[in-house]
PyMOL Python script that loads the backbone (N, CA, C, O; Angstrom):
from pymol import cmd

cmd.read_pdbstr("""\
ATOM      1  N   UNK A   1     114.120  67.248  98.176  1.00  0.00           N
ATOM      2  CA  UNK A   1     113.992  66.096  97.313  1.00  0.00           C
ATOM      3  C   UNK A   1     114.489  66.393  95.896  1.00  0.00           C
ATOM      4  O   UNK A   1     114.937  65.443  95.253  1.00  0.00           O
ATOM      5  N   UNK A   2     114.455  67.727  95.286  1.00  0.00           N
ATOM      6  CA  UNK A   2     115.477  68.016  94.287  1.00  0.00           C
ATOM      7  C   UNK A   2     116.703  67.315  93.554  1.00  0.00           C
ATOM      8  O   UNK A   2     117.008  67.047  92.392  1.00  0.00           O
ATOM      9  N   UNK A   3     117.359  67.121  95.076  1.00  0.00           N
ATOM     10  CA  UNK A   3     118.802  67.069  95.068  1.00  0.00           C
ATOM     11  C   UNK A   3     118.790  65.712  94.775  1.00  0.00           C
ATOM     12  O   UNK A   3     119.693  65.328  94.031  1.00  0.00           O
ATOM     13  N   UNK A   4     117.976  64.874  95.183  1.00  0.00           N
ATOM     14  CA  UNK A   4     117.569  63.249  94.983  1.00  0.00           C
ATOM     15  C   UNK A   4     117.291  63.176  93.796  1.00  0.00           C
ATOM     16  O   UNK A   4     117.605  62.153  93.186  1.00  0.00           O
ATOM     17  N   UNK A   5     116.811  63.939  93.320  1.00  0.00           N
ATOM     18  CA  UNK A   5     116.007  63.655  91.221  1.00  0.00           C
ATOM     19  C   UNK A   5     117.176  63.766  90.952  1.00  0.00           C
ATOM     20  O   UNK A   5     117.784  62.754  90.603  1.00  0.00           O
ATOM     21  N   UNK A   6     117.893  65.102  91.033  1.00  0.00           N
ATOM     22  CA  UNK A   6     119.430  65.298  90.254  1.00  0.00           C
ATOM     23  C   UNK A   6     120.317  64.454  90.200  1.00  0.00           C
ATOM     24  O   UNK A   6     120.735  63.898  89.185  1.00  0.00           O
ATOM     25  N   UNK A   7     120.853  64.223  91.901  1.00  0.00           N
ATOM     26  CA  UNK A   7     121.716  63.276  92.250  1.00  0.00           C
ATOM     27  C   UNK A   7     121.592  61.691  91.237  1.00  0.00           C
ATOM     28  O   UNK A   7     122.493  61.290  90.499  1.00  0.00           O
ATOM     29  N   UNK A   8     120.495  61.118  91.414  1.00  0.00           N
ATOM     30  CA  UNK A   8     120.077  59.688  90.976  1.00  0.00           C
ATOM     31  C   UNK A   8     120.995  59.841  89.221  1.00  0.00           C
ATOM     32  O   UNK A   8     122.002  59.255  88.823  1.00  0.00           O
ATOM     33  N   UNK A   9     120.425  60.506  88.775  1.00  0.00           N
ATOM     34  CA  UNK A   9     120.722  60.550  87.140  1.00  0.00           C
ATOM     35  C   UNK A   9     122.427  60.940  86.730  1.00  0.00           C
ATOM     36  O   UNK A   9     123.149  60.533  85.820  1.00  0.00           O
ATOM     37  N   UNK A  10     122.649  61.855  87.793  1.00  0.00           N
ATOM     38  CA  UNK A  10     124.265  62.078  87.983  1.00  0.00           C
ATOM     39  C   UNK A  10     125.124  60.802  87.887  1.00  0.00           C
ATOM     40  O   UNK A  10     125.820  60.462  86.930  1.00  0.00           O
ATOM     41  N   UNK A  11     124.892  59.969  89.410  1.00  0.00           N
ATOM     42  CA  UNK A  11     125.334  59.156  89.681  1.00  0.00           C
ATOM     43  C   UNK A  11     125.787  58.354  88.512  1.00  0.00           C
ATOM     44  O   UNK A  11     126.941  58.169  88.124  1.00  0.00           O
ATOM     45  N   UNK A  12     124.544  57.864  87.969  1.00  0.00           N
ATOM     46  CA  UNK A  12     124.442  56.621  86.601  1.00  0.00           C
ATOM     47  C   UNK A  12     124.924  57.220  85.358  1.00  0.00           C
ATOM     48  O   UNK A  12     125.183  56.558  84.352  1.00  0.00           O
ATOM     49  N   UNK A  13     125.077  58.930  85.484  1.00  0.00           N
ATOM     50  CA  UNK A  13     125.915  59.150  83.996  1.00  0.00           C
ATOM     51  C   UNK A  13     127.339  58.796  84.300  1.00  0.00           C
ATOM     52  O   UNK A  13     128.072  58.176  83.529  1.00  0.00           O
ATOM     53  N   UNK A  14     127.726  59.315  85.684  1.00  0.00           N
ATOM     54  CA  UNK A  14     128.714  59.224  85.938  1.00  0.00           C
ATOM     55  C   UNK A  14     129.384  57.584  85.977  1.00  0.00           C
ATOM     56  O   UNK A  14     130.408  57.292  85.359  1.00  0.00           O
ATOM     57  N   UNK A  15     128.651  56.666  86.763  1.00  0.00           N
ATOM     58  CA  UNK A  15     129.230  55.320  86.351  1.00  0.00           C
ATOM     59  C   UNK A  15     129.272  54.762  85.076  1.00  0.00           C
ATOM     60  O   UNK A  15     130.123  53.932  84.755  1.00  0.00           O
ATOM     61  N   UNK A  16     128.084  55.319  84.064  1.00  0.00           N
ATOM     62  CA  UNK A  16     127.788  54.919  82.451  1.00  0.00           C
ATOM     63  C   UNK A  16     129.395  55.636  81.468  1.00  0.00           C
ATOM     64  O   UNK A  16     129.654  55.337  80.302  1.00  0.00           O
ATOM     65  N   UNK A  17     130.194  56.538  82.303  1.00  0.00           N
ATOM     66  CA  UNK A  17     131.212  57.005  81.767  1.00  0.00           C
ATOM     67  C   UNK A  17     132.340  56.717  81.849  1.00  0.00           C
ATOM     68  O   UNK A  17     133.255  56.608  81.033  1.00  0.00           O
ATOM     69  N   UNK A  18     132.233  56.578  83.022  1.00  0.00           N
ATOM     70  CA  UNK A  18     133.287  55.518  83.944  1.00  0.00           C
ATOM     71  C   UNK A  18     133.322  54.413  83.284  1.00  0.00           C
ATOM     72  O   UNK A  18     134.384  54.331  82.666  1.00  0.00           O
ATOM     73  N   UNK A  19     132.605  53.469  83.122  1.00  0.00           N
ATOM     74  CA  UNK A  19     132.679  52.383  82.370  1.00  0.00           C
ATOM     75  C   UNK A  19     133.436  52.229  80.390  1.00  0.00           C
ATOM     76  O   UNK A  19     134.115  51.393  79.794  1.00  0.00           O
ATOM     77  N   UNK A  20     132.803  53.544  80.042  1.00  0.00           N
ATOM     78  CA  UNK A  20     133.176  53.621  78.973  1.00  0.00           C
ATOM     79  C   UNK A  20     134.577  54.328  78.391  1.00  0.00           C
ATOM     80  O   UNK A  20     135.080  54.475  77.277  1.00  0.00           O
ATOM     81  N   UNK A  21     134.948  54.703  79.843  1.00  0.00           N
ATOM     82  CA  UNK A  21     136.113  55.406  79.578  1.00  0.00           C
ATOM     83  C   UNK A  21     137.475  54.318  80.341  1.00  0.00           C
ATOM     84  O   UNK A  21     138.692  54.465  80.227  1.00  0.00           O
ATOM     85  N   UNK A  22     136.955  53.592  80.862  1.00  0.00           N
ATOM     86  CA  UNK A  22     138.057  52.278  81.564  1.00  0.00           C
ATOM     87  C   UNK A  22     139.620  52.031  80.704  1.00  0.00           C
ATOM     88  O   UNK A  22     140.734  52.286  81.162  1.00  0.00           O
ATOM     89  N   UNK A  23     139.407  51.655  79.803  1.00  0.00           N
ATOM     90  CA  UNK A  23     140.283  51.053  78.501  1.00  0.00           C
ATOM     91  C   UNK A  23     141.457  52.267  78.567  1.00  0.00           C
ATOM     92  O   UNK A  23     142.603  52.053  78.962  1.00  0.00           O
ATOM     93  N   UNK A  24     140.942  53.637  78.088  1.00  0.00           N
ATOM     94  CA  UNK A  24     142.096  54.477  78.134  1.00  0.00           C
ATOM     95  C   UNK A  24     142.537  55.896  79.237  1.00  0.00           C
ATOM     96  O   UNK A  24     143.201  56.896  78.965  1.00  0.00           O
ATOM     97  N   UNK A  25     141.809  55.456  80.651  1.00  0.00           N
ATOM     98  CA  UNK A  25     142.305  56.354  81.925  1.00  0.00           C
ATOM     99  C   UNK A  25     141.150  55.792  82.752  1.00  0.00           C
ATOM    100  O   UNK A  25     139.939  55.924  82.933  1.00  0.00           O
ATOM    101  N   UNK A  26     142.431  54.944  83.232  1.00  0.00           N
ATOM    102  CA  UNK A  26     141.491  54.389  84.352  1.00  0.00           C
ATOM    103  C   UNK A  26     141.863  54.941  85.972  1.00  0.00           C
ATOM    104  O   UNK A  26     141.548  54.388  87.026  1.00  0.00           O
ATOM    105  N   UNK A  27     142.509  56.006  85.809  1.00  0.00           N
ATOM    106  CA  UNK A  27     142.200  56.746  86.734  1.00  0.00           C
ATOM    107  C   UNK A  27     141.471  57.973  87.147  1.00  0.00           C
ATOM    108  O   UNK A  27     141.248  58.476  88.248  1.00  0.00           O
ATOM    109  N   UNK A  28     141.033  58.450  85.380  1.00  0.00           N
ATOM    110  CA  UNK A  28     139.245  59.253  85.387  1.00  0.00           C
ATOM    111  C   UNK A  28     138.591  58.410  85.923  1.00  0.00           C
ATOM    112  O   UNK A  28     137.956  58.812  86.898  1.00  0.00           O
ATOM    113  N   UNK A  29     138.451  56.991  85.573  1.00  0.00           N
ATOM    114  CA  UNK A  29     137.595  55.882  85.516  1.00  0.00           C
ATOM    115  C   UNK A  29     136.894  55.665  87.501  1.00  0.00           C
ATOM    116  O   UNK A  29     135.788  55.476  88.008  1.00  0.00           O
ATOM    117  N   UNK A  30     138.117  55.815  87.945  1.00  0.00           N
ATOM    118  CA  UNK A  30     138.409  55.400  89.264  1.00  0.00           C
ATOM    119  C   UNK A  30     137.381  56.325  89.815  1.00  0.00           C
ATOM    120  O   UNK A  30     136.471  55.909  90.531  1.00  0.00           O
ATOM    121  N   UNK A  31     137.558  57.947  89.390  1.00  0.00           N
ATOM    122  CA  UNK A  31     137.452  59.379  90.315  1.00  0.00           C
ATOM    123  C   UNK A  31     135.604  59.148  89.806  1.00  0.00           C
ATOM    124  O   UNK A  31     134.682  59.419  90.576  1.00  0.00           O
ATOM    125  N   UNK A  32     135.447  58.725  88.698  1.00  0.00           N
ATOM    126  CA  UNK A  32     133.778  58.680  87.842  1.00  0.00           C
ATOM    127  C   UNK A  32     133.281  57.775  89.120  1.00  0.00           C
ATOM    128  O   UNK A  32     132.184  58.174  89.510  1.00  0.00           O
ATOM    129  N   UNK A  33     133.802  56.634  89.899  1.00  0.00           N
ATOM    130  CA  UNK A  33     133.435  55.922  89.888  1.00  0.00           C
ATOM    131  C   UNK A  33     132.976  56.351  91.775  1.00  0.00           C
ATOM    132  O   UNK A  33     131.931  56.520  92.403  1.00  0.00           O
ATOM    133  N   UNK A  34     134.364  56.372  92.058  1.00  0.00           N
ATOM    134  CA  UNK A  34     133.761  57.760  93.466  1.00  0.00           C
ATOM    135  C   UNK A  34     132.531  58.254  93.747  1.00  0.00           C
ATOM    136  O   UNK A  34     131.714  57.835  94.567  1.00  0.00           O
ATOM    137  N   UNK A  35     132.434  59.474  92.768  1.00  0.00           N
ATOM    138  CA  UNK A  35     132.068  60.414  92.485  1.00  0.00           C
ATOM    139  C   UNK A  35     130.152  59.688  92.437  1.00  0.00           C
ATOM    140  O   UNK A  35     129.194  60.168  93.043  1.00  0.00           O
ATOM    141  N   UNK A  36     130.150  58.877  91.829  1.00  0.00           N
ATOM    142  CA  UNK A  36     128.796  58.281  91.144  1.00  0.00           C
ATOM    143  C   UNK A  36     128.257  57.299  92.725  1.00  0.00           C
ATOM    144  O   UNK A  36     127.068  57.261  93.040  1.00  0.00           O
ATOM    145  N   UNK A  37     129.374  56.566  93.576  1.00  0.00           N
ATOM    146  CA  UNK A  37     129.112  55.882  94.354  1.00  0.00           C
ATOM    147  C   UNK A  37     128.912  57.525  95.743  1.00  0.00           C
ATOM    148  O   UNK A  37     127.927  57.365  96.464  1.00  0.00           O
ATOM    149  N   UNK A  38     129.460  58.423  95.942  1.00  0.00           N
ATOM    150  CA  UNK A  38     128.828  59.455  96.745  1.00  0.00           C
ATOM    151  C   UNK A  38     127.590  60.254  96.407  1.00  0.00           C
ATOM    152  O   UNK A  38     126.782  60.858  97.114  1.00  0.00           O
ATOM    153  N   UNK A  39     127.724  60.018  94.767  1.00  0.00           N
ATOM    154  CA  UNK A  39     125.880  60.477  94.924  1.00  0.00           C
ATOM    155  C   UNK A  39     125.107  59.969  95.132  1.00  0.00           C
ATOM    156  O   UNK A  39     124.002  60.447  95.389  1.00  0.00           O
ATOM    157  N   UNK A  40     125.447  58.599  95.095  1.00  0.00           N
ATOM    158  CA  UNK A  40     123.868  57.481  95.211  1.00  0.00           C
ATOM    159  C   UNK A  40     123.937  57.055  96.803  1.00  0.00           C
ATOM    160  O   UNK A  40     123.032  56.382  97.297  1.00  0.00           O
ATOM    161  N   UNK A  41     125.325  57.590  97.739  1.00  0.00           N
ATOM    162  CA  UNK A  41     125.079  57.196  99.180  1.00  0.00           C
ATOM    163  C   UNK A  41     124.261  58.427  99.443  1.00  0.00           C
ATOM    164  O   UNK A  41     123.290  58.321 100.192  1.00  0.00           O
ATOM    165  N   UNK A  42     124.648  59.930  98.739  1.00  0.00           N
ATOM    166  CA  UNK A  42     123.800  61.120  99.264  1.00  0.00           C
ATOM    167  C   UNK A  42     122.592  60.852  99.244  1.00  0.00           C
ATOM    168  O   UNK A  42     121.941  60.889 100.287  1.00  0.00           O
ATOM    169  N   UNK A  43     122.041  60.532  98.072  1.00  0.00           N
ATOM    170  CA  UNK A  43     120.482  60.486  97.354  1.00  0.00           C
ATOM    171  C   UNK A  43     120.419  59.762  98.938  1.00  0.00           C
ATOM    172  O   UNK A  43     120.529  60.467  99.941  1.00  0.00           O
ATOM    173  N   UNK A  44     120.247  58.421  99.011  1.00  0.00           N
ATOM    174  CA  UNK A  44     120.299  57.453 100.266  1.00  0.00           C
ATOM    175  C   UNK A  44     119.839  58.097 101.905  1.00  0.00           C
ATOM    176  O   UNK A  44     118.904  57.828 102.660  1.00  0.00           O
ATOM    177  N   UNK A  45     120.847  58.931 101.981  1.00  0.00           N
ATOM    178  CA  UNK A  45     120.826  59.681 103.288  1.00  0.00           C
ATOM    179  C   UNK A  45     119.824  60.655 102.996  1.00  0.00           C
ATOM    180  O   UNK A  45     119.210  60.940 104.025  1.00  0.00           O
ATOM    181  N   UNK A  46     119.316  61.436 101.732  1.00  0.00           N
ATOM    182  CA  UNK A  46     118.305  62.423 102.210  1.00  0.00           C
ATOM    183  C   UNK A  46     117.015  61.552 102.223  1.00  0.00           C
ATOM    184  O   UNK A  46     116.049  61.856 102.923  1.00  0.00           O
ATOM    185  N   UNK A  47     117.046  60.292 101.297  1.00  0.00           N
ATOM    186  CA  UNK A  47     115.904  60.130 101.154  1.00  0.00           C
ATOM    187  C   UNK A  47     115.560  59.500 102.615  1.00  0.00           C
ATOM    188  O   UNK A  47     114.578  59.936 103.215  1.00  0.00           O
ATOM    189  N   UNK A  48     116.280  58.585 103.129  1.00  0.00           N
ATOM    190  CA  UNK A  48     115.978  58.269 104.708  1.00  0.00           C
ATOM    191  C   UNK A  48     115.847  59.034 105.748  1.00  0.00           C
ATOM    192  O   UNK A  48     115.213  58.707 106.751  1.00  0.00           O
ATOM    193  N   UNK A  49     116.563  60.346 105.559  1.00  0.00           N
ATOM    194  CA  UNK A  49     116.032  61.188 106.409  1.00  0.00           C
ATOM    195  C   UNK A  49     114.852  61.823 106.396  1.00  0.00           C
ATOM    196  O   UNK A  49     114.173  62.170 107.362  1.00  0.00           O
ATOM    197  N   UNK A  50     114.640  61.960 105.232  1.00  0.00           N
ATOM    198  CA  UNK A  50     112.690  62.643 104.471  1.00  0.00           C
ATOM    199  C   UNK A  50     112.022  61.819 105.096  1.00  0.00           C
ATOM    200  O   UNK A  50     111.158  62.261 105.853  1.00  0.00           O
ATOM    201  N   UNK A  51     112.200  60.456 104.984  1.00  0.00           N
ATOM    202  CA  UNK A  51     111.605  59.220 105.360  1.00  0.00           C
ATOM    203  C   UNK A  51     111.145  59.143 106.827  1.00  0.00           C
ATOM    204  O   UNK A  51     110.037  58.957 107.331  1.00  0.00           O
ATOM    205  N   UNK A  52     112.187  59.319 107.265  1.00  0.00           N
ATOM    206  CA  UNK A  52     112.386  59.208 109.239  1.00  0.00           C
ATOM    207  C   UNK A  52     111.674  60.843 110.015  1.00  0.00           C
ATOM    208  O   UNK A  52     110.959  61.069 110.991  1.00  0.00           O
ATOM    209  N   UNK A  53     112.347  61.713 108.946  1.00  0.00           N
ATOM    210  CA  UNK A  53     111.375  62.907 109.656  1.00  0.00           C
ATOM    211  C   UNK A  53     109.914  63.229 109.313  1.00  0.00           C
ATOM    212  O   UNK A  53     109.360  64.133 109.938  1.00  0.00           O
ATOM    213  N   UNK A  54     108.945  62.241 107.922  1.00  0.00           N
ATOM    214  CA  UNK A  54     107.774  62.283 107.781  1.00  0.00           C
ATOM    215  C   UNK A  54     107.182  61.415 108.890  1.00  0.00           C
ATOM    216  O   UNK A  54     106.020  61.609 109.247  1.00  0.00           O
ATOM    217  N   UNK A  55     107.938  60.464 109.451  1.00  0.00           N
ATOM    218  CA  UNK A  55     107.225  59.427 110.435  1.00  0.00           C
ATOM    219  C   UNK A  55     106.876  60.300 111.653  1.00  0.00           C
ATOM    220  O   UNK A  55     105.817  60.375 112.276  1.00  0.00           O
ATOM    221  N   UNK A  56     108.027  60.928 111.827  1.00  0.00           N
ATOM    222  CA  UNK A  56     108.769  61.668 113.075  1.00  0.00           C
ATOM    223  C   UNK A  56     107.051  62.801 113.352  1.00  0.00           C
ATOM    224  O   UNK A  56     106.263  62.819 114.298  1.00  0.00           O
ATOM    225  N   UNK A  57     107.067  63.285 112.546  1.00  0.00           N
ATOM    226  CA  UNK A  57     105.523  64.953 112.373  1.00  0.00           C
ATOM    227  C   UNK A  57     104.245  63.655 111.794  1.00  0.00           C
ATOM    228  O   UNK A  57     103.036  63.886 111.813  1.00  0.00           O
ATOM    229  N   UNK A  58     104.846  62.353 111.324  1.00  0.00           N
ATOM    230  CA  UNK A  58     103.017  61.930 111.912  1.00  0.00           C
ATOM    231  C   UNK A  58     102.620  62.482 109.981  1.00  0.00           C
ATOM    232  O   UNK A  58     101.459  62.688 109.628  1.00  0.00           O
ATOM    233  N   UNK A  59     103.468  62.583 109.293  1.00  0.00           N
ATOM    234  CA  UNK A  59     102.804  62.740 107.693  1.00  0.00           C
ATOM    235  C   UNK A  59     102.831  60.995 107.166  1.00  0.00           C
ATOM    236  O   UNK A  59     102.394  60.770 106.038  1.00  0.00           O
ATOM    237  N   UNK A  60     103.169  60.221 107.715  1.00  0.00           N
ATOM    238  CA  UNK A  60     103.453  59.026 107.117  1.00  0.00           C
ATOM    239  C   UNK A  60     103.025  57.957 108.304  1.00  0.00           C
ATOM    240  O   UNK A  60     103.147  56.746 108.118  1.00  0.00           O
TER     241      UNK A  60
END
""", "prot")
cmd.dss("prot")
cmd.show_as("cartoon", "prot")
cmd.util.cbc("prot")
cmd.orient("prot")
């Protein structure tokens, strides 16, 4: 769950930069924007899997 705290805040610097950097390379802009949309699908996948394997052992 680490990787989920990290990831989350990554993501949103990374789109918060992306955004602010649009105007003069918008092909950093593009790679920020990647980059921010694969951390927030990662975060996604561990947290559903935490999710599915607490059901799975009966903790949830």
């Amino acid at each position: 769950m680490i990787f989920v705290i990290i990831a989350i805040p990554c993501a949103l610097l990374s789109f918060y930069l992306g955004c602010l950097a649009w105007k003069k390379n918008q092909v950093a802009s593009c790679l920020l924007f990647i980059f921010a949309g694969l951390n927030l699908v990662f975060a996604l996948v561990v947290t559903a899997g935490v999710l599915f394997a607490s059901r799975e052992l009966g903790w949830l």
